[in-house]
C-alpha positions as CSV (number, residue, x, y, z in Angstrom):
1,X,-23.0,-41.7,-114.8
2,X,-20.6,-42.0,-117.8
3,X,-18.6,-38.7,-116.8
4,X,-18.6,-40.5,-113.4
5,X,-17.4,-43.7,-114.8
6,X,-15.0,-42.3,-117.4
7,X,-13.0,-40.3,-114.5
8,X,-13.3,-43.3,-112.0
9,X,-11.0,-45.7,-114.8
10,X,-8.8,-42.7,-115.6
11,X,-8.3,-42.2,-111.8
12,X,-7.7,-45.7,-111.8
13,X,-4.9,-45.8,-114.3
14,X,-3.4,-42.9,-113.0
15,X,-3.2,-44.2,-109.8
16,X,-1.6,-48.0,-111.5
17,X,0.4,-45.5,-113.3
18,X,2.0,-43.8,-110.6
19,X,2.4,-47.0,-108.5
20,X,3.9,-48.4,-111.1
21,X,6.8,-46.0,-111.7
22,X,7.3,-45.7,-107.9
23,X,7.9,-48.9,-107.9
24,X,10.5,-49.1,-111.1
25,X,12.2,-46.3,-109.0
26,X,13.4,-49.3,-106.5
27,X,16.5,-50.9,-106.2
28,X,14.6,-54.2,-105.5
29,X,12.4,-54.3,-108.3
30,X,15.2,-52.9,-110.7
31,X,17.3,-55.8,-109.5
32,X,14.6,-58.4,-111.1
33,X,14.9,-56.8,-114.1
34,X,18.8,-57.3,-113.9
35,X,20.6,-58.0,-117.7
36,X,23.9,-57.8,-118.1
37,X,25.3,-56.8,-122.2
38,X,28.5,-58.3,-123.7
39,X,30.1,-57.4,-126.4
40,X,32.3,-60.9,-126.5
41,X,34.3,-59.9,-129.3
42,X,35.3,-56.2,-127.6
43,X,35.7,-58.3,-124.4
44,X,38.3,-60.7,-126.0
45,X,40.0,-57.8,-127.7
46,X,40.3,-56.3,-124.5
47,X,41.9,-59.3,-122.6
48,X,45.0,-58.9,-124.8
49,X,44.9,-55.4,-124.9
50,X,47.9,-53.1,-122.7
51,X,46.6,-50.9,-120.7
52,X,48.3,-48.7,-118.6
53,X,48.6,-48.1,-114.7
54,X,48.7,-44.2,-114.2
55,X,51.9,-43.0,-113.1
56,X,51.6,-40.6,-109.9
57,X,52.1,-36.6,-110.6
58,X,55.2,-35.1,-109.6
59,X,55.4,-34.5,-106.2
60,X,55.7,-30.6,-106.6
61,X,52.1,-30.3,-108.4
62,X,50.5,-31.4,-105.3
63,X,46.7,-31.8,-105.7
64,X,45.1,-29.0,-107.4
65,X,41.6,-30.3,-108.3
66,X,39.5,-32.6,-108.0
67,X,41.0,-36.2,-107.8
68,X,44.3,-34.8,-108.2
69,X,46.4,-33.6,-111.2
70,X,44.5,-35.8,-113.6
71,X,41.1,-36.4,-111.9
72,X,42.0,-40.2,-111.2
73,X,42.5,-40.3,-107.8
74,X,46.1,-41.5,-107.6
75,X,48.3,-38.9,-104.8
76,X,51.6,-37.3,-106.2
77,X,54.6,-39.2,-105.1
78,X,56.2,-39.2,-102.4
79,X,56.8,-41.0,-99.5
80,X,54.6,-41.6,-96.5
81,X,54.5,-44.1,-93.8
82,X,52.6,-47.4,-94.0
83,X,52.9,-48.8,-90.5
84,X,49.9,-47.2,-89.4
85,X,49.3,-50.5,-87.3
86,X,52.0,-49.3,-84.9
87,X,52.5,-46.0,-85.7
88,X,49.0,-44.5,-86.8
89,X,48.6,-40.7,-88.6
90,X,49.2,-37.5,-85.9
91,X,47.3,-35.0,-86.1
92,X,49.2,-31.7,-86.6
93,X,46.5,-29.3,-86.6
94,X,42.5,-28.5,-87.1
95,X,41.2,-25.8,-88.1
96,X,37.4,-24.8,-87.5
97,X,35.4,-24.9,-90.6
98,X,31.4,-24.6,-91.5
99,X,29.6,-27.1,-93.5
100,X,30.6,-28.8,-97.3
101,X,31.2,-32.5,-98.9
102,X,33.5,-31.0,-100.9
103,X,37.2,-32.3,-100.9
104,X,40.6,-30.0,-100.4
105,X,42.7,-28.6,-103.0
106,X,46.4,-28.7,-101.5
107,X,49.2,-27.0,-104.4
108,X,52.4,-24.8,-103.6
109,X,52.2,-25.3,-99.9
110,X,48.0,-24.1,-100.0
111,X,45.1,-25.5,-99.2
112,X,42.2,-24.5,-101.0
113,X,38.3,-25.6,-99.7
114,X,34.7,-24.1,-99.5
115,X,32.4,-24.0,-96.9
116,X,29.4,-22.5,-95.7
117,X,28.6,-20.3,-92.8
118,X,25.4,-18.7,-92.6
119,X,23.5,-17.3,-95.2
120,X,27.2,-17.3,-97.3
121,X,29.3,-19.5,-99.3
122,X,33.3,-19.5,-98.6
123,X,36.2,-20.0,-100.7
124,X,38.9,-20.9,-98.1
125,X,43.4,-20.6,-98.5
126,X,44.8,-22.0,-95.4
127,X,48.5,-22.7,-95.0
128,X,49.0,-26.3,-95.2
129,X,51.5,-26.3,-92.7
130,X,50.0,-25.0,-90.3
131,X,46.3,-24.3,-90.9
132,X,46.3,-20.5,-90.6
133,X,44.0,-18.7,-92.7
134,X,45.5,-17.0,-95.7
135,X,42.6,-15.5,-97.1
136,X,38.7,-16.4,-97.9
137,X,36.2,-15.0,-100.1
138,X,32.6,-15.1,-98.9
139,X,29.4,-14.7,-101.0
140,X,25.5,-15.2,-100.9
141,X,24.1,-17.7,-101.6
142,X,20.6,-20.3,-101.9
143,X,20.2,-23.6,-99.9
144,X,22.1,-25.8,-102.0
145,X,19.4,-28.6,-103.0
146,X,15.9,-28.8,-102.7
147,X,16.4,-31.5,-99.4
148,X,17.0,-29.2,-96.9
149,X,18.6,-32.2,-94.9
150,X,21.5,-32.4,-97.1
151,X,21.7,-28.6,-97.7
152,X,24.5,-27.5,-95.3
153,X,27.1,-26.5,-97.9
154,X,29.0,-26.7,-101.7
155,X,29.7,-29.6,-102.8
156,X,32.6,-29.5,-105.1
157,X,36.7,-29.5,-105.0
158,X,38.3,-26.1,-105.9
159,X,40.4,-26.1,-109.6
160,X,43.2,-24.2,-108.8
161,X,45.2,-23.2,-112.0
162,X,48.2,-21.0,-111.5
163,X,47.1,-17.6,-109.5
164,X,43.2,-18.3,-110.2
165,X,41.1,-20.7,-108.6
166,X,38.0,-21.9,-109.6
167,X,35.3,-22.9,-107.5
168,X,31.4,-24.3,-107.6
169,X,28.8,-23.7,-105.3
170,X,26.0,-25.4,-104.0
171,X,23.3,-23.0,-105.4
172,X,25.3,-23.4,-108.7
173,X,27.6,-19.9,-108.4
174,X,30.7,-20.6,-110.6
175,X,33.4,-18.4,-109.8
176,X,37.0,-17.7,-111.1
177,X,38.8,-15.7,-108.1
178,X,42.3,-14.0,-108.8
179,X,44.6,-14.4,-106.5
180,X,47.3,-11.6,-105.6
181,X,49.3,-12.5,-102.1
182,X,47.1,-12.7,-99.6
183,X,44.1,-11.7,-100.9
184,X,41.3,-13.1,-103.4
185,X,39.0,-11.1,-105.7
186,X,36.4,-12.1,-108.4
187,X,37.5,-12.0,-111.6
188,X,33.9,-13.1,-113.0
189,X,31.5,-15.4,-111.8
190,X,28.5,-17.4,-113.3
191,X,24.7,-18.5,-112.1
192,X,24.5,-21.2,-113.6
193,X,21.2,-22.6,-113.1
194,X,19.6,-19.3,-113.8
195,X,21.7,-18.4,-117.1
196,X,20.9,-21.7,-118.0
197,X,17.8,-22.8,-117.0
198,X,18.3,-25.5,-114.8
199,X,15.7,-26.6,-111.9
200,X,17.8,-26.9,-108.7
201,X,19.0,-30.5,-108.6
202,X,17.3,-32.3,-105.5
203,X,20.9,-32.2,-103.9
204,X,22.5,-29.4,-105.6
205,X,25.4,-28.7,-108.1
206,X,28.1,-30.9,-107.1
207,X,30.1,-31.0,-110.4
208,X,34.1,-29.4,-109.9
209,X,35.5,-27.4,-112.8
210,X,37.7,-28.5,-115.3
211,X,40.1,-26.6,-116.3
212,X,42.0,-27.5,-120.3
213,X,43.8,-25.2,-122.0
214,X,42.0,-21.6,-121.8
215,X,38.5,-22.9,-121.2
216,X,36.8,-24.0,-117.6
217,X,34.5,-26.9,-118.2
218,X,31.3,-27.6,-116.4
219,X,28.3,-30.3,-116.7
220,X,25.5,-28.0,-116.2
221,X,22.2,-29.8,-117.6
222,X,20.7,-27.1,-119.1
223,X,18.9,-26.8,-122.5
224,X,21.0,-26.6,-125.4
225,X,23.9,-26.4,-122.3
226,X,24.2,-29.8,-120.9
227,X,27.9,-29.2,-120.6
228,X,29.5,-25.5,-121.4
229,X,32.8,-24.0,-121.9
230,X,33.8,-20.6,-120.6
231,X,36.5,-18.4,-121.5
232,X,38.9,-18.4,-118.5
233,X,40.9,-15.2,-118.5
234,X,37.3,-13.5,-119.2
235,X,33.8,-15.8,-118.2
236,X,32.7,-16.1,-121.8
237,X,31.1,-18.9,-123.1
238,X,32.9,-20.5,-126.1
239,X,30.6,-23.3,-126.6
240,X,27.7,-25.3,-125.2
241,X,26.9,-29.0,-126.0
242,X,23.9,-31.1,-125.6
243,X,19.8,-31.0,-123.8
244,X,20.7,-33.8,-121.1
245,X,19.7,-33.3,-117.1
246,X,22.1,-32.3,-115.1
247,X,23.9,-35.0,-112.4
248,X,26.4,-34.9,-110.0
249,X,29.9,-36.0,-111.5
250,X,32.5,-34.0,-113.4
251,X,33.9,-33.9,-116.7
252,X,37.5,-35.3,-117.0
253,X,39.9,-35.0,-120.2
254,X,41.9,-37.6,-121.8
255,X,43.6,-38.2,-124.7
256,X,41.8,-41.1,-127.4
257,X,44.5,-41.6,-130.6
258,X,46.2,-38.5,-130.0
259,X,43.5,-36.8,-130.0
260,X,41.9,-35.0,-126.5
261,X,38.4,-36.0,-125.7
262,X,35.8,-34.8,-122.6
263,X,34.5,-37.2,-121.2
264,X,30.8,-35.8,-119.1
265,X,28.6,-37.9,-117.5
266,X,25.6,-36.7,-117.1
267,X,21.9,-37.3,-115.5
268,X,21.4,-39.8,-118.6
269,X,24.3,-39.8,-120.3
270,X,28.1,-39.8,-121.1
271,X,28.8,-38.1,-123.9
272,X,32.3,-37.8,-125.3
273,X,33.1,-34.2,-126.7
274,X,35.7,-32.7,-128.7
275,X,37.2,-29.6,-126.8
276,X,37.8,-27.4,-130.2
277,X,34.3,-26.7,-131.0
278,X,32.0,-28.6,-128.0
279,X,30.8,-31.1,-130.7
280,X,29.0,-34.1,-128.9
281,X,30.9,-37.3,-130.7
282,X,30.0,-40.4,-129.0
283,X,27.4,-41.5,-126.3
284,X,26.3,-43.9,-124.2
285,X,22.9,-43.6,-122.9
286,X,22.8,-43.7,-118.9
287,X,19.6,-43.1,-117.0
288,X,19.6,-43.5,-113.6
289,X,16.9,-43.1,-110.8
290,X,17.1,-38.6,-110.0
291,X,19.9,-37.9,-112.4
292,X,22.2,-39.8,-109.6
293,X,25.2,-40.4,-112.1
294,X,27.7,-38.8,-109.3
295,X,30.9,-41.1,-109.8
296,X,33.5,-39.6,-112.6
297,X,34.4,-41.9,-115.5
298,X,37.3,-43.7,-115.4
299,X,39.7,-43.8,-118.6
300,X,41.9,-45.8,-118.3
301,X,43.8,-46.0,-122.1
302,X,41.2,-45.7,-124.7
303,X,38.4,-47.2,-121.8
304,X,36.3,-45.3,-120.2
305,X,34.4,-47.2,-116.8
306,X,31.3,-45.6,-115.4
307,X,29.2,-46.7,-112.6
308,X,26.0,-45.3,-110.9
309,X,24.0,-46.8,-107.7
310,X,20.5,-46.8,-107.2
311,X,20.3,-50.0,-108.6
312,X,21.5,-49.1,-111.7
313,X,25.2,-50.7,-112.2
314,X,28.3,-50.3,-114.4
315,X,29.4,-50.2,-118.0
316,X,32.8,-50.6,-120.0
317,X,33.3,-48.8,-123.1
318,X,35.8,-48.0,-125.8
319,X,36.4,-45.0,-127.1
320,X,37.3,-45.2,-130.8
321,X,38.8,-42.7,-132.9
322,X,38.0,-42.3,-136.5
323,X,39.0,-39.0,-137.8
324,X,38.2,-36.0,-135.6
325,X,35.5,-37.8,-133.9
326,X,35.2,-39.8,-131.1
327,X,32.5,-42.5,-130.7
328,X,31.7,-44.8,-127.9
329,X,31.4,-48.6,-128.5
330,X,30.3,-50.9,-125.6
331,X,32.1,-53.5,-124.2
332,X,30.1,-54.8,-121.2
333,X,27.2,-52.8,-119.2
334,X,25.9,-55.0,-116.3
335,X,23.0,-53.2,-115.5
336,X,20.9,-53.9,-112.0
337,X,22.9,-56.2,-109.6
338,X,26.6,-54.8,-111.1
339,X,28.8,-52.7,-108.9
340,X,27.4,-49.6,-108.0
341,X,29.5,-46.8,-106.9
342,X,27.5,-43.9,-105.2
343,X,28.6,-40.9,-104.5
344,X,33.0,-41.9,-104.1
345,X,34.3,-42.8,-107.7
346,X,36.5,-46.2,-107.8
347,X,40.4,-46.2,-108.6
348,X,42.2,-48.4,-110.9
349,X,45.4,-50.2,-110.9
350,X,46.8,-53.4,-112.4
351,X,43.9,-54.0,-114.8
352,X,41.8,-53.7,-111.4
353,X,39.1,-51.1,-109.7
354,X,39.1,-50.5,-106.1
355,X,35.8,-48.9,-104.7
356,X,33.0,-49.0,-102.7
357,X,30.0,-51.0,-103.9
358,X,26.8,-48.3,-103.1
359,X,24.0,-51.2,-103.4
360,X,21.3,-51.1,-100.9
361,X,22.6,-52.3,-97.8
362,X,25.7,-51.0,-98.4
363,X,28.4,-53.8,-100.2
364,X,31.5,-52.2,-98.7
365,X,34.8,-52.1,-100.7
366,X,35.6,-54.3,-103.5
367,X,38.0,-55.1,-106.0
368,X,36.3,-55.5,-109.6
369,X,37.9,-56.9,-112.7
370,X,38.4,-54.1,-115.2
371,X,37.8,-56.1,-118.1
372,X,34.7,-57.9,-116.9
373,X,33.3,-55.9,-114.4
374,X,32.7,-58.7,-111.9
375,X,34.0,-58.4,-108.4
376,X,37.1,-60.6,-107.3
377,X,35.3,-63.5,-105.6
378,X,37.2,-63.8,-101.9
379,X,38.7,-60.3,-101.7
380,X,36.1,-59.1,-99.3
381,X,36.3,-55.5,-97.7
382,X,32.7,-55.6,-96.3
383,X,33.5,-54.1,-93.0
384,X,34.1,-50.5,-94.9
385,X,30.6,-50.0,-96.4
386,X,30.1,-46.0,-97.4
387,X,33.9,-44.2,-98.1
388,X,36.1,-42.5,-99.9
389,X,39.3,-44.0,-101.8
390,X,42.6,-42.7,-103.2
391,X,45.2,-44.9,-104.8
392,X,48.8,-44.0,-103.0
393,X,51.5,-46.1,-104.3
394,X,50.7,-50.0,-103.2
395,X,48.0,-48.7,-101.0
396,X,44.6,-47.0,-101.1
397,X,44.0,-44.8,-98.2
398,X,39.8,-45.1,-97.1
399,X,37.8,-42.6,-95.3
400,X,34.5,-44.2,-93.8
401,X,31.9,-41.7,-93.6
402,X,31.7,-42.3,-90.0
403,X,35.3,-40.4,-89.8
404,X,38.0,-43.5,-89.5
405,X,40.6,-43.3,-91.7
406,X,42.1,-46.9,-92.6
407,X,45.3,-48.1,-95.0
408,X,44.6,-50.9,-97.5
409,X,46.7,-52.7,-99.5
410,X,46.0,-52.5,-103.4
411,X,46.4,-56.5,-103.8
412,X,43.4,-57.7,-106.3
413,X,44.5,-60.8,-104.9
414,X,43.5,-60.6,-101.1
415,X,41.7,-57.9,-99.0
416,X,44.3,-56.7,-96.4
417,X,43.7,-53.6,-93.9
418,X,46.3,-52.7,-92.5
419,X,44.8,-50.3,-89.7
420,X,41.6,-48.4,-89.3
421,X,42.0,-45.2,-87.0
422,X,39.3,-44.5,-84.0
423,X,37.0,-41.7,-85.5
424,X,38.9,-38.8,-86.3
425,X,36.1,-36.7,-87.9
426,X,32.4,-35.5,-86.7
427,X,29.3,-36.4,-87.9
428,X,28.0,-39.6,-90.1
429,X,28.3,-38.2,-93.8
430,X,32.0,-37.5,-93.8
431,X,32.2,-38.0,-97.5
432,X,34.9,-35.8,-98.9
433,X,38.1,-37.4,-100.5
434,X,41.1,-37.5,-98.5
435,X,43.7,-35.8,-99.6
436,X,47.6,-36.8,-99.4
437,X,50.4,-34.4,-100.1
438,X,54.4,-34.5,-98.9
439,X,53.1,-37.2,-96.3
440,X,50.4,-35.1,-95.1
441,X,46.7,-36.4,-95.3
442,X,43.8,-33.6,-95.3
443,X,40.2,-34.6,-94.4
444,X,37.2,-32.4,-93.7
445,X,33.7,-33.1,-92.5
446,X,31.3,-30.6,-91.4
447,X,33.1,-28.6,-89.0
448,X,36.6,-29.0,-89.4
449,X,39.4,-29.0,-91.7
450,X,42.1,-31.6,-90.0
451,X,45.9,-32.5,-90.9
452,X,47.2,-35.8,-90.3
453,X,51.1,-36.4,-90.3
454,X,52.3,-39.8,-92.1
455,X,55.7,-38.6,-93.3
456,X,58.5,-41.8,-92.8
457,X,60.4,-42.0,-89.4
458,X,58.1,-39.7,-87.5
C-alpha cells in the first residue's frame, strides 16, 4: 500500500510537472509574466548618443549573402521605380525551382539559390538576366527537421565570396563549392550535426555562413562548438566557442572600438566573440521557447538589437570595449509583450526598426523606437501580418508570405503603402527575403524562382 501510494504522489507531481511546463511554453501565460528591464542611465546615454544610418553597398557588389553585403538588409544603390501604384513590378522571367525558404544570392550578374528535388539538395547559378541555368551542384541529403511538414528544403542564403560559394543545408551539410566557368565542384564540405553532435533542430539548420577574412563562420550548437570557424581555402577548423543549443539565426560581424566582434545568437544566447582566437567575450542570456532565436542581431554602432517570438520579446544592448574584449551591457530587454520578430529579422533607419511583430495572432508591421523598444503609437501596418522586409533607399520593399509583394514608405512618422501587388508567388509560407539588384527584385517560394523588373522609366 505504501509502494502504491508513494508512485501515485510521484505520478501526481510528474503529471503537475509536466502540465506545468506545457503551460510556461505558452505565449499567453508567458505574457502574464511580462517584465520589461531598464537600464535608465544606458537609456539616457543613448538618447544623445549618434548613431549611424547604414549607407547602401555599392551598386557593383550586388547581394552576395545573406541580407546583403553587410547582413543588414539594406539593397545596393541604385535606382528603381517607386510608382508601383500605377506602374507595378513586370515580371521578366520564372524559372521552375523545387522546394527552400532560403533567400537568393544575386553578385556579378549571378544568382545563386538552393533547393531541393527529391531525395537531393541543390546549389543553383542562374543568369540573372534571364534565368537560364548556369550550373547546379546536387547532393544527398536527410529531411531537413524533425516536422516533416516544414521539411521540403534548405533553409539558408548562399555566401558567395569571389569564385567560391558557400552554402548550408537543411540536414546541416556545409559546403564550400569552387567555381571555374560554368561548372561547380566541392572543394570540401562539413556534417555538421554529426561532427558535432548536434540533435537535428525540430526545423532544421537554417543559419547562412559568414564569411570574414579567411575563416567561414557558423552557429552550429554543438558541445564545446556552439559556434565554429573553418579554414576557408581548406575546411579546417580554426576554433570552436561555447556549449549553447543551436537556433536558427546567423552570425554577423561588426566593428566595436575599432576592434571586430561576432555577434551569434544562439538557442539561449548571444554571445559576442572575438574572431582571432573564438574567445567568447560578452553575453546576454536569451532563452526562448525550442531554441526559436531565428532573427539576426542588429548592430547598429556599438548596439546590438535582438528579438525572438514565441512570447519572448526584444532586448537593446551595448557592446563595450575594454581592451581586447568585448562585453555586453544591457540597455532595455522587454521581455513577454515586446516586439517579437519571428522568423524575418527587422531593419533600421533613422534611429527606427521596421519589422514585422510575430506575436500570436500575428501584429503585422511596425515601426519601433530603437532606443526604447516601444512601437510608434499610430503608425499601424496591421494589414501585412507574416513578411519579409528590406530597407531600399526611403522605402522598404515587403513580401507577405501569401506571395504579394508591396512598397512602403520608411516614415517612422506615418504608415504609408504605397501598393501591394495581387499574389505573385505560390503557396502560404513564402518566407524568403526579397532580393533587389540594378532595379531587379528576385523572390522565390516553393516552386519557382521569379524576376520582377522595377528599373525607372520602364
Amino acid at each position: 500500500m505504501r509502494l502504491r501510494a508513494a508512485l501515485l504522489v510521484v505520478g501526481i507531481l510528474a503529471s503537475l510537472g509536466l502540465v506545468g511546463y506545457s503551460a510556461w511554453q505558452s505565449p499567453w501565460i508567458r505574457s502574464w509574466f511580462a517584465r520589461d528591464s531598464e537600464n535608465k542611465p544606458e537609456m539616457e546615454q543613448l538618447v544623445n548618443a549618434q548613431l549611424p544610418n547604414d549607407a547602401p553597398p555599392e551598386a557593383a557588389s550586388g547581394s552576395p549573402r545573406w541580407r546583403g553585403v553587410a547582413g543588414r538588409g539594406v539593397a545596393p544603390a541604385g535606382s528603381f521605380r517607386v510608382d508601383w501604384d500605377s506602374n507595378p513590378p513586370k515580371e521578366l522571367w520564372r524559372v521552375k525551382i523545387g522546394g527552400g525558404y532560403g533567400s537568393c544570392s544575386v553578385v556579378g550578374g549571378k544568382l545563386f539559390v538552393q533547393d531541393k528535388q527529391g531525395d537531393n539538395e541543390r546549389v543553383v547559378c542562374l543568369d540573372a538576366a534571364n534565368g537560364n541555368t548556369v550550373w547546379e551542384y546536387a547532393y544527398p541529403t536527410e529531411q531537413a527537421g524533425r516536422d516533416a511538414g516544414y521539411a521540403i528544403g534548405p533553409r539558408a542564403t548562399p555566401t558567395v565570396d569571389g569564385n567560391s560559394v558557400y552554402t548550408t543545408g537543411g540536414a546541416g551539410k556545409l559546403l564550400a563549392l569552387e567555381v571555374e566557368g560554368n561548372t561547380a565542384k566541392k572543394r570540401w564540405e562539413h556534417d555538421l550535426l554529426a561532427e558535432f553532435q548536434v540533435p537535428m533542430p525540430q526545423w532544421g539548420v537554417a543559419c547562412s555562413p559568414l564569411v570574414y577574412g579567411d575563416l567561414v563562420i557558423m552557429n552550429v550548437g554543438g558541445k564545446d562548438a556552439a559556434v565554429v570557424a573553418f579554414d576557408k581555402t581548406s575546411g579546417e577548423v580554426k576554433w570552436k566557442a561555447g556549449s549553447n543549443p543551436p537556433s536558427y539565426s546567423s552570425p554577423v560581424v561588426a566593428p566595436i572600438g575599432g576592434q571586430d566582434t561576432i555577434f551569434a545568437f544562439l538557442g539561449d544566447d548571444l554571445f559576442a566573440i572575438r574572431p582571432t582566437d573564438g574567445k567568447v567575450t560578452g553575453d546576454f542570456n536569451w532563452p526562448t521557447s525550442h531554441g526559436a532565436n531565428i532573427a539576426t542581431p542588429i548592430v547598429v554602432g556599438e548596439y546590438v538589437f535582438i528579438s525572438s517570438s514565441y512570447g519572448m520579446g526584444c532586448a537593446l544592448l551595448r557592446a563595450e570595449k575594454n581592451g581586447d574584449k568585448v562585453s555586453l551591457v544591457k540597455v532595455y530587454e522587454r521581455r513577454g509583450r515586446g516586439y517579437q520578430n519571428h522568423h524575418a529579422t527587422s531593419v533600421y533607419k533613422d534611429r527606427h526598426l521596421f519589422g514585422i511583430d510575430g506575436q500570436q495572432g500575428g501584429g503585422g508591421l511596425k515601426c519601433v523606437v530603437f532606443e526604447t523598444g516601444n512601437e510608434v503609437k499610430g503608425w499601424d501596418g496591421s494589414e501585412l501580418k507574416q513578411a519579409t522586409v528590406i530597407l531600399a533607399g526611403d522605402h522598404l520593399i515587403v513580401q507577405t508570405d501569401r506571395g504579394e509583394l508591396c512598397l512602403v514608405e520608411a516614415n517612422p512618422k506615418q504608415f504609408n503603402l504605397i501598393a501591394k501587388t495581387p499574389k505573385l508567388l505560390s503557396g502560404k509560407n513564402n518566407w524568403a527575403t526579397p532580393t533587389l539588384v540594378d532595379g531587379r527584385i528576385y523572390l522565390r517560394d516553393e516552386k519557382n524562382v521569379v524576376c520582377l523588373d522595377v528599373k525607372p522609366g520602364k
